[in-house]
C-alpha positions as CSV (number, residue, x, y, z in Angstrom):
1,X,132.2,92.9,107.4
2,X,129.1,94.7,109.3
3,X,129.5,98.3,110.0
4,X,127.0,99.2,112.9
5,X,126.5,103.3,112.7
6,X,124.7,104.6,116.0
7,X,123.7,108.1,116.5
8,X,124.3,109.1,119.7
9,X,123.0,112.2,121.8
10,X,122.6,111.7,125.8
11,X,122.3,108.1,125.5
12,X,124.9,107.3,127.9
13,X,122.7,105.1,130.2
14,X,122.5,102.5,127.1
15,X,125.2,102.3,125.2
16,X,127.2,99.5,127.3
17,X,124.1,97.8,127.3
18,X,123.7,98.1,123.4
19,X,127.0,97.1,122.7
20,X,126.9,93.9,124.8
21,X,123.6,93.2,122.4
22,X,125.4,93.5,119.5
23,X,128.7,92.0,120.6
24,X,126.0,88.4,121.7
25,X,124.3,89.0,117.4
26,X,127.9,88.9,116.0
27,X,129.6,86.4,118.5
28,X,126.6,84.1,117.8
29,X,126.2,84.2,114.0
30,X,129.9,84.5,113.6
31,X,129.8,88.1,111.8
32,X,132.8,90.7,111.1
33,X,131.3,93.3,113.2
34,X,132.4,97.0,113.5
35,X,130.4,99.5,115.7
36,X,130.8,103.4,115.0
37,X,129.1,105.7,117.6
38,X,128.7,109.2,116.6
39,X,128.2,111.7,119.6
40,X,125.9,114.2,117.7
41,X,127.2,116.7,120.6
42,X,125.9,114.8,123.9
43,X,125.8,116.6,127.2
44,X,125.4,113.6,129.5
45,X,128.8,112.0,129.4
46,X,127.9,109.5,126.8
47,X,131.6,110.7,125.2
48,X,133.1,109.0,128.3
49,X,131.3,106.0,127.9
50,X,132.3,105.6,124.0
51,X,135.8,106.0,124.7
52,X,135.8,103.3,127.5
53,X,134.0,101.1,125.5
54,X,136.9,102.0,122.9
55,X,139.8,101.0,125.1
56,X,137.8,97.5,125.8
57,X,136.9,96.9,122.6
58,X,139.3,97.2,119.2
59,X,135.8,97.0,116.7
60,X,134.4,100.3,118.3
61,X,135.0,103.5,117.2
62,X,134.0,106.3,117.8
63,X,133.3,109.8,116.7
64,X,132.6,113.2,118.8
65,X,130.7,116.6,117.1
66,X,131.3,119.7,118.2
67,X,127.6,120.5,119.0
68,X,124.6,118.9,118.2
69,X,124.3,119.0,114.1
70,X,122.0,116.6,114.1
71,X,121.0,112.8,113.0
72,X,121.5,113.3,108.9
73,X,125.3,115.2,109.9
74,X,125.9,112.1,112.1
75,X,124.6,109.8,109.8
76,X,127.0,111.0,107.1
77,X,130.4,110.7,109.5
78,X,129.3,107.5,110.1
79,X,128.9,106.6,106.7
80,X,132.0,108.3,105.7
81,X,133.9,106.4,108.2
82,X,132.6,102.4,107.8
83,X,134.7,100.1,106.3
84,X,132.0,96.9,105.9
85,X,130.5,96.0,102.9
86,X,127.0,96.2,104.4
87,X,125.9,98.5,106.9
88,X,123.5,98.6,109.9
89,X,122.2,101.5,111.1
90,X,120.8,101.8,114.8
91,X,119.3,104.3,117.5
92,X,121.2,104.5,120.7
93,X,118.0,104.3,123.0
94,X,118.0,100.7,123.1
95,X,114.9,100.5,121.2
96,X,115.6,98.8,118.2
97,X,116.6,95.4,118.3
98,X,120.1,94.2,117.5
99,X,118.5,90.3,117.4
100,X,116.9,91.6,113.8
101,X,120.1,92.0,112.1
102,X,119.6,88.4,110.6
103,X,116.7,89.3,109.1
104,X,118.1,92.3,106.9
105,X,120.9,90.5,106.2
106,X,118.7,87.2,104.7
107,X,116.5,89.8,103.2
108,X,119.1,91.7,101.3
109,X,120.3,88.3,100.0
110,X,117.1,88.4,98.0
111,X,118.8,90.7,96.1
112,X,117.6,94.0,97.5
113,X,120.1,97.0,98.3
114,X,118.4,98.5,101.2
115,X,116.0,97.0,103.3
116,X,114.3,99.2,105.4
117,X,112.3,98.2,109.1
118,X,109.2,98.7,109.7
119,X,107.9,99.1,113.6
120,X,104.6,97.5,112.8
121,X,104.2,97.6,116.6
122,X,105.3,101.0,118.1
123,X,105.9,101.5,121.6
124,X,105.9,104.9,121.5
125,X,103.2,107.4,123.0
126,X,99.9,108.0,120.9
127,X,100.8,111.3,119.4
128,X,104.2,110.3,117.9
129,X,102.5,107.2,116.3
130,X,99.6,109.4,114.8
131,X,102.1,112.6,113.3
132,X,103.9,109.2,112.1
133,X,101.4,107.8,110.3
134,X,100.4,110.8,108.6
135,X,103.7,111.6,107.2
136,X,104.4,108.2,106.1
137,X,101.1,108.5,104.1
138,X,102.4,111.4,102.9
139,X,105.8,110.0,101.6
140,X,104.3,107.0,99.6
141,X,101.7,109.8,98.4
142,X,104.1,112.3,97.2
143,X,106.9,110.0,95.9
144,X,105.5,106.3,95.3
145,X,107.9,104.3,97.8
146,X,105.5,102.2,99.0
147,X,107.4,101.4,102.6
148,X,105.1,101.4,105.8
149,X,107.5,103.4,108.0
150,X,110.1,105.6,106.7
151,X,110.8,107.2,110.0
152,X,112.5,103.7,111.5
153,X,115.9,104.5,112.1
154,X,116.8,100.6,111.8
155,X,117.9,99.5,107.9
156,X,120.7,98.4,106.5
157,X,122.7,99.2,102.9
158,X,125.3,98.1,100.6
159,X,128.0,99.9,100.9
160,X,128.0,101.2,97.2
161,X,124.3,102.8,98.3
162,X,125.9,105.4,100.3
163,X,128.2,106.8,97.9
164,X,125.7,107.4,96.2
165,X,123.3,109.2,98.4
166,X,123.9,113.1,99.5
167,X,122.8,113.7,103.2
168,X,122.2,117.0,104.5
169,X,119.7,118.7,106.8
170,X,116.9,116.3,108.0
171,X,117.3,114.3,105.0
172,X,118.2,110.6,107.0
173,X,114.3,110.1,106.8
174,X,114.6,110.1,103.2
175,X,117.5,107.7,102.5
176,X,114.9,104.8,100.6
177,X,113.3,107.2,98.7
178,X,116.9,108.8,97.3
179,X,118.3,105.1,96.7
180,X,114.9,104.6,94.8
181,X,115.6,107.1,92.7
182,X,119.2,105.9,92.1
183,X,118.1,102.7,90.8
184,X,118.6,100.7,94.0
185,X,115.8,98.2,94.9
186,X,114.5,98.7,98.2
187,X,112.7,96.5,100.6
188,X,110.9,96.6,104.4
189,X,110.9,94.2,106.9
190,X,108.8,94.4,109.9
191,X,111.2,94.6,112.9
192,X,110.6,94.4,116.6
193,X,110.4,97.7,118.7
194,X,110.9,97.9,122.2
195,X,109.6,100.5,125.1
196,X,112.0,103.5,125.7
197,X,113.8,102.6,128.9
198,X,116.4,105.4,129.7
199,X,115.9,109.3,128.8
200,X,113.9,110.3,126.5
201,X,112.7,110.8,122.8
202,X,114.7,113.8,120.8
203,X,111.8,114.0,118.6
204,X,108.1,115.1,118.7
205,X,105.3,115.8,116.9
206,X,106.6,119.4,115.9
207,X,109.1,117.7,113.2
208,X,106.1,116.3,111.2
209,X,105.8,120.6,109.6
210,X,109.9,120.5,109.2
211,X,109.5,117.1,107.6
212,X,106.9,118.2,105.2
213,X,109.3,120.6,104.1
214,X,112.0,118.3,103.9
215,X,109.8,116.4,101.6
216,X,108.9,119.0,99.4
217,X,112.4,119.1,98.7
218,X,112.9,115.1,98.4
219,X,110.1,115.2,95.4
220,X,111.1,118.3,93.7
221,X,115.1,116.8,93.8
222,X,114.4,113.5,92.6
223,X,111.4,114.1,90.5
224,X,112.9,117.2,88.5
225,X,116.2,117.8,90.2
226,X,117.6,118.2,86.2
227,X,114.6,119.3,84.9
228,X,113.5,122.0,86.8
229,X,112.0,123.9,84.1
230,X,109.1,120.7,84.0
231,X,108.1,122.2,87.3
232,X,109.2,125.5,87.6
233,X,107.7,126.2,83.8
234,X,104.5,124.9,84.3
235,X,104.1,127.4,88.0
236,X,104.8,129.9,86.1
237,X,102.6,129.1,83.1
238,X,99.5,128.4,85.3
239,X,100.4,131.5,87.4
240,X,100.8,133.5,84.2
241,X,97.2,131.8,83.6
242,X,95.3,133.0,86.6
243,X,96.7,136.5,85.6
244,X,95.7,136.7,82.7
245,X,92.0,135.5,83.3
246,X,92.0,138.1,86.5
247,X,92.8,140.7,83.8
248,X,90.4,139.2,81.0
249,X,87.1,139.2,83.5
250,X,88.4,142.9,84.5
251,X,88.6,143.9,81.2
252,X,85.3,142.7,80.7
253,X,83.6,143.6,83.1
254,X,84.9,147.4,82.5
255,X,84.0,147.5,78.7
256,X,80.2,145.9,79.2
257,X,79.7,148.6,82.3
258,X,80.5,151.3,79.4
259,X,77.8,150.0,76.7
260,X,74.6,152.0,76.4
261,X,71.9,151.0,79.2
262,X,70.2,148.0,78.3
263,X,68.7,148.0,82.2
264,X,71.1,145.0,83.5
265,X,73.4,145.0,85.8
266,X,76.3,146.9,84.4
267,X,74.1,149.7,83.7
268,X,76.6,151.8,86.4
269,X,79.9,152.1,85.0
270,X,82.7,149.5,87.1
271,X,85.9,151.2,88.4
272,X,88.6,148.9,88.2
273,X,89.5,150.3,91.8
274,X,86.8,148.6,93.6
275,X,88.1,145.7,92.4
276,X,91.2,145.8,94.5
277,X,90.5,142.3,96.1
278,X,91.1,140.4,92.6
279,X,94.5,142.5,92.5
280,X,95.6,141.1,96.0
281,X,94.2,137.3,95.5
282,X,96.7,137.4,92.3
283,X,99.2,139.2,93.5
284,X,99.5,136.4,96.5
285,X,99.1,133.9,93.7
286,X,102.4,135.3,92.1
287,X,104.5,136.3,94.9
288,X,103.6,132.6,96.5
289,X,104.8,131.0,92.9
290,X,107.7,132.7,93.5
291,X,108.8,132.6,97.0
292,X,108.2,128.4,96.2
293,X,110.5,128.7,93.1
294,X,113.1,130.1,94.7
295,X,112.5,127.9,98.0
296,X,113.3,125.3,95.7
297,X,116.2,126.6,93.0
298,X,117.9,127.1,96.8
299,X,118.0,123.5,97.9
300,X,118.6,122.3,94.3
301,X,122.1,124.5,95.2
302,X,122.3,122.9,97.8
303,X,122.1,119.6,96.8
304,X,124.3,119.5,93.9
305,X,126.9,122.5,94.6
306,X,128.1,121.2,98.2
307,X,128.1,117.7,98.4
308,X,131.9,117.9,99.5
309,X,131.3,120.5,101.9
310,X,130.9,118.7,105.3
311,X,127.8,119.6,107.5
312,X,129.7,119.1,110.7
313,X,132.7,119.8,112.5
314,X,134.8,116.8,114.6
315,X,136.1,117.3,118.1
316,X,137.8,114.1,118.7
317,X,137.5,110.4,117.4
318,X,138.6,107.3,119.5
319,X,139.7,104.2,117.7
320,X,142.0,105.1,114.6
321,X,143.9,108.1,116.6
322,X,146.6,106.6,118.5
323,X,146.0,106.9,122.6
324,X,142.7,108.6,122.0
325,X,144.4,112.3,121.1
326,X,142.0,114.8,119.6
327,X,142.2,114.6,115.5
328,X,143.5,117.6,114.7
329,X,146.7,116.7,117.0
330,X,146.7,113.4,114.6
331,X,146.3,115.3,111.5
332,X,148.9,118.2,112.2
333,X,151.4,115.3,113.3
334,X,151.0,113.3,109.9
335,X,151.5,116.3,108.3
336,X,154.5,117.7,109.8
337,X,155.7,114.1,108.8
338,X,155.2,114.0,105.5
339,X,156.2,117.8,104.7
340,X,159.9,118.0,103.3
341,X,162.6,119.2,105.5
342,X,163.4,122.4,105.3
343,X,167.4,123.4,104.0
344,X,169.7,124.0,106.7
345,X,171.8,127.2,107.0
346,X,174.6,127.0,104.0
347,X,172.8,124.2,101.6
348,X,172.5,124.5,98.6
């Protein structure tokens, strides 16, 4: 079986439209499919037009958000939900291509566990291709997964991939990379990508700064995410370092302005007080080592001390509730049911 996970926020224009594609892929290549939508808190009434396709449809499911926690929260339903062996995952604009689905699923027969598309012809506006480009060179720089486009929301994984993988934040770009470090073998095919045609992007260049950050965080967790003291040690030891060489040319500077005149330059004796400017360039250098140690002993927290702890709260989910009632109606009724009966009056 093919689980199909699509994101969804105000999408509601294509969603019919992408299912028919995907419904032609499986009908024609004879696949097991299962689609899973995941309203990431939509405001455009794409809710209504999951839960009809629902009712039409027994292989979609669907899953509603609160609010809007974003693609890596709706990512991880998705993947918490699926029940294939191999999963697909999608955008819900209508701009990737359900047609390439044979092509991951050939190219993972080559015994890869994640193949990854690559838009090697983006029909996007310049400035989204450009901050693209620049982070993707900065991925493959920073942690040596040579894939041309990690931002393609298109791949597909093994099932056993995703238990595997922790996703939190913005971390969905990053999925390849964690794999890689796993042990998985990753590969990239270049997939087709079509012009927006409804609505328009949720992204911009602005998330190429929060991505950086993000992968800051990606190299320090899966270079030294159990060695922290490789990294964090040598900061300190090179920060410790530029002290201590700040404080050696003070030092000497102060005992040479002191000697008997000689007629050079430290004939005047050197107050250590007009040197003030060496004082703030180290003290920036320390309290900057610092703020980035702890920057990143908080996400290593974060990464390994709340896995369990979902990043996102359900409203409603179509498909596995009976007549389409709200989950927590579904889970209170089950149990209710499987509490034991309480003693009538006089039992013993």
């Amino acid at each position: 079986m093919i689980s199909a996970v699509i994101p969804v926020l105000d999408e509601a224009e294509s969603l019919v439209e992408l299912h028919g594609e995907l419904d032609a892929v499986a009908a024609e290549h004879g696949y097991r499919l299962d689609i899973l939508f995941v309203d990431d808190g939509s405001s455009d009434g794409s809710w209504a037009v999951i839960r009809q396709l629902a009712k039409q449809d027994p292989r979609v499911h669907g899953i509603r958000f609160r609010r809007n926690f974003g693609k890596a929260a709706a990512l991880r339903a998705g993947f918490e939900a699926v029940q294939g062996d191999l999963v697909m995952t999608l955008d819900g604009d209508l701009q990737d291509d359900p047609r390439e689905i044979p092509h991951f699923l050939a190219k993972l027969k080559e015994g890869y566990d994640v193949i990854s598309g690559w838009k090697k012809v983006r029909r996007d506006p310049w400035h989204k291709v450009a901050s693209s480009r620049v982070f993707n060179w900065l991925v493959r720089r920073l942690t040596g997964l040579q894939l041309h486009d990690h931002n393609c929301g298109m791949k597909c994984y093994r099932r056993e991939v995703l238990a595997d993988v922790h996703l939190y934040g913005e971390m969905h770009r990053f999925v390849p990379v964690l794999a890689a470090a796993k042990g998985f073998r990753i590969g990239e095919i270049p997939v087709n990508h079509r012009p927006r045609r409804y609505g328009k992007s949720k992204y911009g260049s602005k998330r190429l700064f929060k991505g950086f950050l993000d992968l800051l965080t990606v190299t320090f967790l899966t270079g030294f995410g159990h060695r922290p003291q490789h990294l964090l040690g040598t900061t300190g030891l090179l920060s410790f370092l530029a002290g201590g060489m700040g404080l050696f040319y003070l030092a000497v500077v102060w005992v040479l302005s002191r000697l008997p005149s000689t007629g050079v330059w430290w004939e005047v004796p050197v107050s250590l007080s007009d040197r003030a400017l060496l004082y703030y360039c180290l003290g920036g250098l320390l309290l900057g080592s610092q703020l980035l140690s702890l920057g990143l002993l908080a996400e290593m927290i974060t990464a390994f001390t709340v896995r369990d702890v979902p990043t996102y709260s359900v409203m409603e989910q179509t498909g596995d509730a009976p007549d389409d009632r709200p989950l927590h109606e579904e889970l209170t009724e089950r149990q209710s049911a499987a509490a034991p009966d309480k003693p009538a009056a006089g039992d013993v």
